[in-house]
PATI-140827 format. One record per residue: residue number from 1; residue in one letter; x, y, z of N, C-alpha, C, O, CB in turn. Coordinates in Angstrom, 2 decimals. Glycine has a CB too. Layout:
<atom seq="NUM" type="A" n_u="X" n_v="Y" n_w="Z" ca_u="X" ca_v="Y" ca_w="Z" c_u="X" c_v="Y" c_w="Z" o_u="X" o_v="Y" o_w="Z" cb_u="X" cb_v="Y" cb_w="Z"/>
...
This chain:
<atom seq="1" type="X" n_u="10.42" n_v="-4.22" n_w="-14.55" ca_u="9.21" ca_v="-4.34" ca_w="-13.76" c_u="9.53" c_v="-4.89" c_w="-12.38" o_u="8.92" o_v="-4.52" o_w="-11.38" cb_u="8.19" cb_v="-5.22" cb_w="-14.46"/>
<atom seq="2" type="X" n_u="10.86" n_v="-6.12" n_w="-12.35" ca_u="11.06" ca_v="-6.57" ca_w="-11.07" c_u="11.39" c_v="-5.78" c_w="-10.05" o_u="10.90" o_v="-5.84" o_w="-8.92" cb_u="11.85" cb_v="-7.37" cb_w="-11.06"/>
<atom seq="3" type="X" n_u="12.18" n_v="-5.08" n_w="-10.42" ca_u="13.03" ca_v="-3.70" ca_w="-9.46" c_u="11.77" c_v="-2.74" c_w="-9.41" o_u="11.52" o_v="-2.19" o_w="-8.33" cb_u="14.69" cb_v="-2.70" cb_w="-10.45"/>
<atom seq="4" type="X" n_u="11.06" n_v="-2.55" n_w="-10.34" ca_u="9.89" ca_v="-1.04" ca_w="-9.40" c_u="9.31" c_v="-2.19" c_w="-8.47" o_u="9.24" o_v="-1.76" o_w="-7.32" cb_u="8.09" cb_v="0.12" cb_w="-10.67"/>
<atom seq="5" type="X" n_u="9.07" n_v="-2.89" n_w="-8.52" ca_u="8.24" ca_v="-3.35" ca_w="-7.66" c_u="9.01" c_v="-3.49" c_w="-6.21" o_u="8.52" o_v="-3.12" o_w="-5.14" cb_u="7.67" cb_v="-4.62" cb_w="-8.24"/>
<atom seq="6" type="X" n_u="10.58" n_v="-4.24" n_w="-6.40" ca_u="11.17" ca_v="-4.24" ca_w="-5.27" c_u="11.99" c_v="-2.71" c_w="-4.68" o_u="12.89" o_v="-2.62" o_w="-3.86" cb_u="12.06" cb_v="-5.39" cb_w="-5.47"/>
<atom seq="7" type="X" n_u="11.52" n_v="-2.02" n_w="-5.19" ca_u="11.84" ca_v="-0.70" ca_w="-4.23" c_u="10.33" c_v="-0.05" c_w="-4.10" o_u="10.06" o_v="1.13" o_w="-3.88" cb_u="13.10" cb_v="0.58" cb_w="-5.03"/>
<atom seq="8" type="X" n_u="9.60" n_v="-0.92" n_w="-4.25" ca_u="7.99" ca_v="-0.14" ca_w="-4.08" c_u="7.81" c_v="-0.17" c_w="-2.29" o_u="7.82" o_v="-1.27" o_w="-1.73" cb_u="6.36" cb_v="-1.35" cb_w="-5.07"/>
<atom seq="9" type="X" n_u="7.64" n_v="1.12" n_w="-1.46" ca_u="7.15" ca_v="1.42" ca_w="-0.29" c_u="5.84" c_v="1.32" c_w="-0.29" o_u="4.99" o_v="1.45" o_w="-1.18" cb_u="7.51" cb_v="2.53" cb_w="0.13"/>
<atom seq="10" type="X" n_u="5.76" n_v="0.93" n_w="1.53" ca_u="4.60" ca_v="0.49" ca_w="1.93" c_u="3.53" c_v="1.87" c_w="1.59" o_u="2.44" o_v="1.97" o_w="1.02" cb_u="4.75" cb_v="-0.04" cb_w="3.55"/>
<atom seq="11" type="X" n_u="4.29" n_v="2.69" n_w="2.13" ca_u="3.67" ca_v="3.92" ca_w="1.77" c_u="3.13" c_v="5.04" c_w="0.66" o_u="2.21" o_v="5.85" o_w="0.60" cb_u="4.17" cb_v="4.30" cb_w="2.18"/>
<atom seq="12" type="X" n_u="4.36" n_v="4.59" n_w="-0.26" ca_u="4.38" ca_v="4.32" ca_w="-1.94" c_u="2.95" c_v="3.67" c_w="-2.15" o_u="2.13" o_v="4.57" o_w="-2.31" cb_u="5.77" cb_v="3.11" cb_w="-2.56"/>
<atom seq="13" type="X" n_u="2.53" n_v="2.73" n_w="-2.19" ca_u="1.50" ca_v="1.60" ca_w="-2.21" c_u="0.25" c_v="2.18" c_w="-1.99" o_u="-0.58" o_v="2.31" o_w="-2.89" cb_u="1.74" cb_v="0.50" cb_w="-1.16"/>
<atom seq="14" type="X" n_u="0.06" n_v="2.55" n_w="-0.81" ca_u="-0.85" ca_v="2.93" ca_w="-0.01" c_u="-1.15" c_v="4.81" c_w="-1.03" o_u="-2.27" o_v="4.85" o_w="-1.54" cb_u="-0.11" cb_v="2.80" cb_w="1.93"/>
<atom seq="15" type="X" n_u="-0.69" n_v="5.54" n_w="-1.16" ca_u="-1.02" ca_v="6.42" ca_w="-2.10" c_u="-1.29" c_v="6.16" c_w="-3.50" o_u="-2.09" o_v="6.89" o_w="-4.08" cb_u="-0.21" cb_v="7.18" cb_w="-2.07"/>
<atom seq="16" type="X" n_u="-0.77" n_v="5.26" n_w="-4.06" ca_u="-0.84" ca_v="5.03" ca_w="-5.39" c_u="-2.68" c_v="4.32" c_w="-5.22" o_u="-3.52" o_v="4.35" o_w="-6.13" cb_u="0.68" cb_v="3.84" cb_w="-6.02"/>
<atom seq="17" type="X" n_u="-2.84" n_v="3.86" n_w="-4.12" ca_u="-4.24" ca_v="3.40" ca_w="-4.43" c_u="-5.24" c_v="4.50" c_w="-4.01" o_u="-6.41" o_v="4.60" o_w="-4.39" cb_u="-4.57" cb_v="2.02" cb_w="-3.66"/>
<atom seq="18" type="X" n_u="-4.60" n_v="5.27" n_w="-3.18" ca_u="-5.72" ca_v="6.66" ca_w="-3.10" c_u="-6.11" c_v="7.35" c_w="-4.23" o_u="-7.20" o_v="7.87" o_w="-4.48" cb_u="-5.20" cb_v="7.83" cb_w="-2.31"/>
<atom seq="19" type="X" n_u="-5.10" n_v="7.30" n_w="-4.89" ca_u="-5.21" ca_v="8.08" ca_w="-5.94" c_u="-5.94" c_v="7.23" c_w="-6.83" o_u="-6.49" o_v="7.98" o_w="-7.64" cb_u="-3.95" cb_v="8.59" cb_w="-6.43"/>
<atom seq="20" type="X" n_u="-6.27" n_v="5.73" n_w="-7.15" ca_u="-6.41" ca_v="5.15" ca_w="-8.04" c_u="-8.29" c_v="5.06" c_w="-7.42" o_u="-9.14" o_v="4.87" o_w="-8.29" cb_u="-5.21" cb_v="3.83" cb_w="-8.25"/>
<atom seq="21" type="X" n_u="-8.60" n_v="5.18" n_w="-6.34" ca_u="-9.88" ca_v="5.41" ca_w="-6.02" c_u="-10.32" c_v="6.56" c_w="-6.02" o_u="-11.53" o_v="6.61" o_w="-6.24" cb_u="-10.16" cb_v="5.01" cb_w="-5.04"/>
<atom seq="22" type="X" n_u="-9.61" n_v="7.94" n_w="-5.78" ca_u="-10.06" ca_v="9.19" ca_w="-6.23" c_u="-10.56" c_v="9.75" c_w="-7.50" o_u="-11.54" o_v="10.43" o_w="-7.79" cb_u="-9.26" cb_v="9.80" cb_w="-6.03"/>
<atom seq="23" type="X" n_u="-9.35" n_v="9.12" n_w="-8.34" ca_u="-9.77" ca_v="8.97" ca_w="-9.99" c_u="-11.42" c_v="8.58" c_w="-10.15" o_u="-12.36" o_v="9.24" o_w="-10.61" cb_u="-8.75" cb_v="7.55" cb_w="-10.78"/>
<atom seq="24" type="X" n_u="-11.36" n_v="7.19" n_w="-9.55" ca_u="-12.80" ca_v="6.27" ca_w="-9.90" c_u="-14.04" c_v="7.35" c_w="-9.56" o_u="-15.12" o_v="7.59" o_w="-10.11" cb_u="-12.99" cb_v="4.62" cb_w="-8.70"/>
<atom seq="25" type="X" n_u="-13.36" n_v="7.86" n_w="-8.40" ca_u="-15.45" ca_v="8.89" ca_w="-7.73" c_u="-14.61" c_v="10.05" c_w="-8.86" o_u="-15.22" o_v="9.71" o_w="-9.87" cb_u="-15.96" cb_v="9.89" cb_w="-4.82"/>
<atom seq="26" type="X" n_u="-14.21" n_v="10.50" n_w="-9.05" ca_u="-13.95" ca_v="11.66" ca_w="-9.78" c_u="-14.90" c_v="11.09" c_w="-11.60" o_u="-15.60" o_v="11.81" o_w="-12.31" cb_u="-11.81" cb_v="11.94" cb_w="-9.77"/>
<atom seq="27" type="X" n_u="-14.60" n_v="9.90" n_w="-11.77" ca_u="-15.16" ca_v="9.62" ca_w="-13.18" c_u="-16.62" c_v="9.17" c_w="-12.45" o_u="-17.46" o_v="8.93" o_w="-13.32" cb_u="-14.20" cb_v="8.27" cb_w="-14.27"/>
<atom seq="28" type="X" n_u="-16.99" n_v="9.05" n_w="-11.46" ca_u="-18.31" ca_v="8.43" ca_w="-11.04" c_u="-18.82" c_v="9.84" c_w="-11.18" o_u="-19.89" o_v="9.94" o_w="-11.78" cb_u="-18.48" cb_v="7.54" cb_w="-9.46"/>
<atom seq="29" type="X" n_u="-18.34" n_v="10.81" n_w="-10.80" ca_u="-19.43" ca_v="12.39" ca_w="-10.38" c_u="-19.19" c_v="12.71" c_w="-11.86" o_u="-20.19" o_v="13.19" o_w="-12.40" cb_u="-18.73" cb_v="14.01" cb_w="-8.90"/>
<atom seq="30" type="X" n_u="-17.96" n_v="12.56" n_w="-12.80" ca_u="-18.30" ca_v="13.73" ca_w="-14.02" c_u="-19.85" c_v="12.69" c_w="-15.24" o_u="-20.74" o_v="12.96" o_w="-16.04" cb_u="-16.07" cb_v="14.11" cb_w="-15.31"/>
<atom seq="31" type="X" n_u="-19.26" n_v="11.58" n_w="-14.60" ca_u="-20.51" ca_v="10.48" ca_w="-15.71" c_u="-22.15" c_v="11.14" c_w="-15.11" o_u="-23.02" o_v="11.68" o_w="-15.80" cb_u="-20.39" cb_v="8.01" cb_w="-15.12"/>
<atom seq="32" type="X" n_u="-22.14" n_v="10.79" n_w="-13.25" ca_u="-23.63" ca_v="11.87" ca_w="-13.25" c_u="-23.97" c_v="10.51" c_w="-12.50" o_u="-24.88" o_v="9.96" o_w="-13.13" cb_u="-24.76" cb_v="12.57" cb_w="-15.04"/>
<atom seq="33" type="X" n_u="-23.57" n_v="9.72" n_w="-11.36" ca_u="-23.70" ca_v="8.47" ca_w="-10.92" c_u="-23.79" c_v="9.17" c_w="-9.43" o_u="-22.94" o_v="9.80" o_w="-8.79" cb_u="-22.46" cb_v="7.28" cb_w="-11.37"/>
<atom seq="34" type="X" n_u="-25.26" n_v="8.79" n_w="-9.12" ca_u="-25.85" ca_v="9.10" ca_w="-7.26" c_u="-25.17" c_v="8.51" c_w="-6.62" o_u="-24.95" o_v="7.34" o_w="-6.94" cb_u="-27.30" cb_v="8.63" cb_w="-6.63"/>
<atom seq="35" type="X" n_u="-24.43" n_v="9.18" n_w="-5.23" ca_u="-24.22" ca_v="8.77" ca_w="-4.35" c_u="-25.14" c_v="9.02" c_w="-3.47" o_u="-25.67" o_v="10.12" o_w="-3.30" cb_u="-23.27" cb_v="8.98" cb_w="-4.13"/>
<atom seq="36" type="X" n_u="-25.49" n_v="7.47" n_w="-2.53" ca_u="-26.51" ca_v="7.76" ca_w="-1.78" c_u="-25.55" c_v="7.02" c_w="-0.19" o_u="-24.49" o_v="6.43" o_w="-0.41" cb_u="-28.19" cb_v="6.98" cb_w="-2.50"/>
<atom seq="37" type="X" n_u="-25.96" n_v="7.11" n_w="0.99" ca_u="-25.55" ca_v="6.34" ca_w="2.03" c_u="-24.89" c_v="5.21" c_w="2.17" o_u="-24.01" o_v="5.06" o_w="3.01" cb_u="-26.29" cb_v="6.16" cb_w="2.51"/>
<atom seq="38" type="X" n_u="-25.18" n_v="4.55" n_w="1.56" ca_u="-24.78" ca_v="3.05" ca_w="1.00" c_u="-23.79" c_v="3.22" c_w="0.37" o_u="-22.74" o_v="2.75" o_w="0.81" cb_u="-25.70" cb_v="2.29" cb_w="0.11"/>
<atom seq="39" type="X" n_u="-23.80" n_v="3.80" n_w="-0.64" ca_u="-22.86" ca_v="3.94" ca_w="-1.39" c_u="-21.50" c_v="4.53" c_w="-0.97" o_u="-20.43" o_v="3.95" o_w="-1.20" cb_u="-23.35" cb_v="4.54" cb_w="-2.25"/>
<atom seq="40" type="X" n_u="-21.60" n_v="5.59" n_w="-0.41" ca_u="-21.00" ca_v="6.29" ca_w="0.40" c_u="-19.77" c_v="5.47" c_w="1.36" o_u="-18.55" o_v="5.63" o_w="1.29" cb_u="-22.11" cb_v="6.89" cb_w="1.13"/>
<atom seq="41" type="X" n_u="-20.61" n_v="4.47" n_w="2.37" ca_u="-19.80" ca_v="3.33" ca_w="3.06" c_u="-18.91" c_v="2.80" c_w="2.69" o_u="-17.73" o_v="2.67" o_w="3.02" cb_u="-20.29" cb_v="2.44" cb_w="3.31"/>
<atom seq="42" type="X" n_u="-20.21" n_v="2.13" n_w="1.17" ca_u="-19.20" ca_v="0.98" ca_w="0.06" c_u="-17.45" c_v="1.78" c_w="-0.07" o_u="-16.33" o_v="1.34" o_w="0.19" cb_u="-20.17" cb_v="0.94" cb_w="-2.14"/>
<atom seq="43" type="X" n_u="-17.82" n_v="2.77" n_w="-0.47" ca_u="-16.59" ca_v="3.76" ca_w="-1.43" c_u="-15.57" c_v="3.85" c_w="0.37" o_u="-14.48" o_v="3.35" o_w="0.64" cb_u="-17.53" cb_v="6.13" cb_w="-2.42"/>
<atom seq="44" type="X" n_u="-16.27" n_v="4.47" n_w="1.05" ca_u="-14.99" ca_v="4.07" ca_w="2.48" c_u="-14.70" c_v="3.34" c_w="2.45" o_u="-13.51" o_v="3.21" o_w="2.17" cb_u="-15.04" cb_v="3.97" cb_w="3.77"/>
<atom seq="45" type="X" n_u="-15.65" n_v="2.00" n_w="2.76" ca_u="-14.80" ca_v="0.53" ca_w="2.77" c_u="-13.88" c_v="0.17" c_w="1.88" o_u="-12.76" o_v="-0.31" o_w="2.10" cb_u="-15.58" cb_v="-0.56" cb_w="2.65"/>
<atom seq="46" type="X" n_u="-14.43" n_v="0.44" n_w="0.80" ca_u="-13.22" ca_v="-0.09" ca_w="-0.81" c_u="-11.76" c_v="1.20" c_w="-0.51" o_u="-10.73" o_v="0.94" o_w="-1.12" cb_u="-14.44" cb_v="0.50" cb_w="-3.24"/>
<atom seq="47" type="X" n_u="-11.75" n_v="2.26" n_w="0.23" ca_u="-11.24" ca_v="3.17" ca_w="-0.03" c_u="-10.01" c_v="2.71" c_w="1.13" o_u="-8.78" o_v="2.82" o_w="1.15" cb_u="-12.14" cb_v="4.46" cb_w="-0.02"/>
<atom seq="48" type="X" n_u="-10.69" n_v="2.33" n_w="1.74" ca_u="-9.85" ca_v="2.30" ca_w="3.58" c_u="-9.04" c_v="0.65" c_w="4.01" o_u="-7.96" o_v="0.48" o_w="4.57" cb_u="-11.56" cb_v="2.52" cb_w="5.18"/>
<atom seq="49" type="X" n_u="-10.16" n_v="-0.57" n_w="3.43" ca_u="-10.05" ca_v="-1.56" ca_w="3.84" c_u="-8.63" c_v="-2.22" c_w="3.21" o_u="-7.99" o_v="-3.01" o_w="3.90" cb_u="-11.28" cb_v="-2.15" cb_w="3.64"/>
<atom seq="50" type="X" n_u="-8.35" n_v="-1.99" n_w="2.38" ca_u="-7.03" ca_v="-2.66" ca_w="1.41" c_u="-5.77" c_v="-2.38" c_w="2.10" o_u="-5.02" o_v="-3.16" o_w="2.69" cb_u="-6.84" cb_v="-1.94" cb_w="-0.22"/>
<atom seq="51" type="X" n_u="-5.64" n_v="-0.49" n_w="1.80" ca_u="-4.51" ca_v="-0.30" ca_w="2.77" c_u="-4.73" c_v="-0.25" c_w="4.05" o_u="-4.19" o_v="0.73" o_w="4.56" cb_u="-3.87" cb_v="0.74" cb_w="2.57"/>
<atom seq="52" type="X" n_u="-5.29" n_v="-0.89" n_w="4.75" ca_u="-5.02" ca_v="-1.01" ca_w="5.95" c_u="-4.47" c_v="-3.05" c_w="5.53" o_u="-3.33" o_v="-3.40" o_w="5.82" cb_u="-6.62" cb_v="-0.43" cb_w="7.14"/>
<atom seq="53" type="X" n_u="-5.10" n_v="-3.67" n_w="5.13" ca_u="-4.25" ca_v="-5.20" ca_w="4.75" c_u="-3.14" c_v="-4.90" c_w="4.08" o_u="-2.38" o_v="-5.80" o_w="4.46" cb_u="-5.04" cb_v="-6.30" cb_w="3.75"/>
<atom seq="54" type="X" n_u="-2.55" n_v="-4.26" n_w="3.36" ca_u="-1.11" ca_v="-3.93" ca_w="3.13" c_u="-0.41" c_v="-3.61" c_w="3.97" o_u="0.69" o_v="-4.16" o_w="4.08" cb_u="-0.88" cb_v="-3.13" cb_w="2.41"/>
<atom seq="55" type="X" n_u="-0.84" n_v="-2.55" n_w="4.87" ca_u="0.24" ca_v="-2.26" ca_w="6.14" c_u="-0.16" c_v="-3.53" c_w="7.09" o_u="-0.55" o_v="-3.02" o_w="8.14" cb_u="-0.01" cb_v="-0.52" cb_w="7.07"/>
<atom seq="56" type="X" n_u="-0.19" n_v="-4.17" n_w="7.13" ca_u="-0.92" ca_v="-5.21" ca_w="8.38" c_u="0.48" c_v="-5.96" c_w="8.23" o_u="1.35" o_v="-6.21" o_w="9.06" cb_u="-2.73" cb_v="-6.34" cb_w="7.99"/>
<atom seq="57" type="X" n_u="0.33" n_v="-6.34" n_w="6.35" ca_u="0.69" ca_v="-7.58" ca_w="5.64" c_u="2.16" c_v="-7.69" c_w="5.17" o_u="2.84" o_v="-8.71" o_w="5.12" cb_u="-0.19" cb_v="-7.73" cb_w="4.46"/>
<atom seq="58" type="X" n_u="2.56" n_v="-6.20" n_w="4.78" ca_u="3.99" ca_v="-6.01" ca_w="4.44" c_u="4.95" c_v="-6.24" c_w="5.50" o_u="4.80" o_v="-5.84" o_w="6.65" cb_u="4.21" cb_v="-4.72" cb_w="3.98"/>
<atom seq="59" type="X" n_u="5.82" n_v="-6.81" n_w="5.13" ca_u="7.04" ca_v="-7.09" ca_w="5.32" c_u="7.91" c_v="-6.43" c_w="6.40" o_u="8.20" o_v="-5.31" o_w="5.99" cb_u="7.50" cb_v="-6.93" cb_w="4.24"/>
<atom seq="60" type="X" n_u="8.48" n_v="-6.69" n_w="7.66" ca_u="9.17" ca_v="-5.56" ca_w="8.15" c_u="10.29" c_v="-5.48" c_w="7.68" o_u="10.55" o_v="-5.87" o_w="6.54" cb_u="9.29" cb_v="-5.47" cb_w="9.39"/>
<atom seq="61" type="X" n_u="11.20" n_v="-4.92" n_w="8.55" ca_u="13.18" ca_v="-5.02" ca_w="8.29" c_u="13.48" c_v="-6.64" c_w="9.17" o_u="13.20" o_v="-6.93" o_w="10.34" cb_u="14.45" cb_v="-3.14" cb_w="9.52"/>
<atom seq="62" type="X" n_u="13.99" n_v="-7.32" n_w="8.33" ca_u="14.49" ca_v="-8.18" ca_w="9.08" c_u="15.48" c_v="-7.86" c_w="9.58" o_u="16.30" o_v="-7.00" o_w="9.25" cb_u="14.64" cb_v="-9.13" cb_w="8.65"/>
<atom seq="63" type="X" n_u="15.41" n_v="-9.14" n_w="11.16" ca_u="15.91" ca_v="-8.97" ca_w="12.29" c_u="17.43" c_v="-9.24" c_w="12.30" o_u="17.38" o_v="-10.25" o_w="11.60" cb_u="15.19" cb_v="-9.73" cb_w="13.16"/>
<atom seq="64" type="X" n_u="18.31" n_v="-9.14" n_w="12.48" ca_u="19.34" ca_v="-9.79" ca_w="12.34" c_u="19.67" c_v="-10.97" c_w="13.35" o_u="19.40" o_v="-11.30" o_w="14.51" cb_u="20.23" cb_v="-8.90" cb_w="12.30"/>
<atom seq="65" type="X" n_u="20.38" n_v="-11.40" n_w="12.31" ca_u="20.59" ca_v="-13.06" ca_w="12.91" c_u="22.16" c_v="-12.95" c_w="13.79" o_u="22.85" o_v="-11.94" o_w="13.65" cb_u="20.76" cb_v="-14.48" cb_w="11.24"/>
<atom seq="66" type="X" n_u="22.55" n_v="-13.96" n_w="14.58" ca_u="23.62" ca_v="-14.20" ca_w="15.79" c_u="25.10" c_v="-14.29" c_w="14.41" o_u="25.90" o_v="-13.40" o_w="14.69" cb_u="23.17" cb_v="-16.21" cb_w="17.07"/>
<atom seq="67" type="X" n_u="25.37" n_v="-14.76" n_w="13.66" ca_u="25.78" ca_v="-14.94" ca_w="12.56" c_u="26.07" c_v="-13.46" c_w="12.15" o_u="27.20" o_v="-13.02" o_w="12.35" cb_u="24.87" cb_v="-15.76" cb_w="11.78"/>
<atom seq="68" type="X" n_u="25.25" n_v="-12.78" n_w="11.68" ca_u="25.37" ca_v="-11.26" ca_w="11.26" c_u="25.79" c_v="-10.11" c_w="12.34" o_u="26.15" o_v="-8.97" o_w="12.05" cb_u="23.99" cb_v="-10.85" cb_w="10.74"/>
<atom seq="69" type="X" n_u="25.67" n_v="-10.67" n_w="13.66" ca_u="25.86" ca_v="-10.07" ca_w="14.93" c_u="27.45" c_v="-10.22" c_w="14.97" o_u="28.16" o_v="-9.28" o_w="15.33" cb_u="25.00" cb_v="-10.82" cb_w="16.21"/>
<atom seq="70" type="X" n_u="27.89" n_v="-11.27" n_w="14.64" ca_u="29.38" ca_v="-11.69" ca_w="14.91" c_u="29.95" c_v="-11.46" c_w="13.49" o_u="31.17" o_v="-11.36" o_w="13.37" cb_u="29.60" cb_v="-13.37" cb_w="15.49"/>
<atom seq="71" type="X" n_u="29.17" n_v="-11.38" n_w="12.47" ca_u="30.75" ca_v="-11.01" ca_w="11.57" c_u="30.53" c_v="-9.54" c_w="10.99" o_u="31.27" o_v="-9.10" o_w="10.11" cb_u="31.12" cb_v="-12.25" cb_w="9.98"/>
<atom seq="72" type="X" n_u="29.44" n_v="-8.77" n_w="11.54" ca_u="28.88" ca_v="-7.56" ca_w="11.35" c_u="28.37" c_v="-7.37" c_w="9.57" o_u="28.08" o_v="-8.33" o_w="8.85" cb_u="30.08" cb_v="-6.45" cb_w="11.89"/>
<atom seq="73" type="X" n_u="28.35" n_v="-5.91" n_w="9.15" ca_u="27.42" ca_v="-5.95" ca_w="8.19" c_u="28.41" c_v="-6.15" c_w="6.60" o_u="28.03" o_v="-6.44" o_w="5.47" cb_u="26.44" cb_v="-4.46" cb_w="8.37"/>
<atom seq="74" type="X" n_u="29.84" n_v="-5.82" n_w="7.20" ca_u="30.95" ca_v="-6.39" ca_w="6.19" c_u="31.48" c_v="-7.31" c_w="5.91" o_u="32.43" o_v="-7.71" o_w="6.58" cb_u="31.75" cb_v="-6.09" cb_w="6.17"/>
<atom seq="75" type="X" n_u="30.98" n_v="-8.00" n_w="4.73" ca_u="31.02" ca_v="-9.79" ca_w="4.06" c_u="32.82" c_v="-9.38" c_w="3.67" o_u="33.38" o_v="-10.45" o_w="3.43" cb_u="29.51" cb_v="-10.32" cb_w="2.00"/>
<atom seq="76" type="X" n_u="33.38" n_v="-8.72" n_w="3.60" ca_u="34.72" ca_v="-8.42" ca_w="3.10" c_u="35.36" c_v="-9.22" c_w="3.82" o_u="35.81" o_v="-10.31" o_w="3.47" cb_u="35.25" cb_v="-7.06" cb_w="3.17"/>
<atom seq="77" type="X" n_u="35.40" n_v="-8.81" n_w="4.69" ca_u="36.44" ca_v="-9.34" ca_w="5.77" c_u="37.23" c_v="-10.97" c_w="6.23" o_u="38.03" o_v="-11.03" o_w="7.16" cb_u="35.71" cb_v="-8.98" cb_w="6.87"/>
């Protein structure tokens, strides 16, 4: 479980929840549940607002340090 998670992409992420809200209106329309205006928003907001705080929130490439500059990316040596 540790490793899927640490090779999990930002982008990875961000689809896995599209899909996990597409599912939801897909079981909302076959049950027979109105969408009205409101509702409509709600389902953007819940749909849009998350992954956009994941990409905000994730992690970049770290920078390299003066240390890693001078003995480069081979610990061998």
């Amino acid at each position: 479980m540790n490793t899927m998670l640490k090779n999990m992409t930002r982008s990875k992420l961000i689809q896995i929840w599209f899909v996990a809200v597409a599912l939801l209106v897909a079981a909302g329309v076959a049950i027979g549940a109105t969408v009205t205006v409101g509702t409509g928003a709600l389902l953007v907001a819940v749909c849009l607002v998350p992954p956009a705080i994941v990409f905000m929130l994730w992690p970049g490439v770290e920078a390299q340090t003066a240390g890693d500059v001078l003995r480069g990316d081979d610990r061998r040596r």
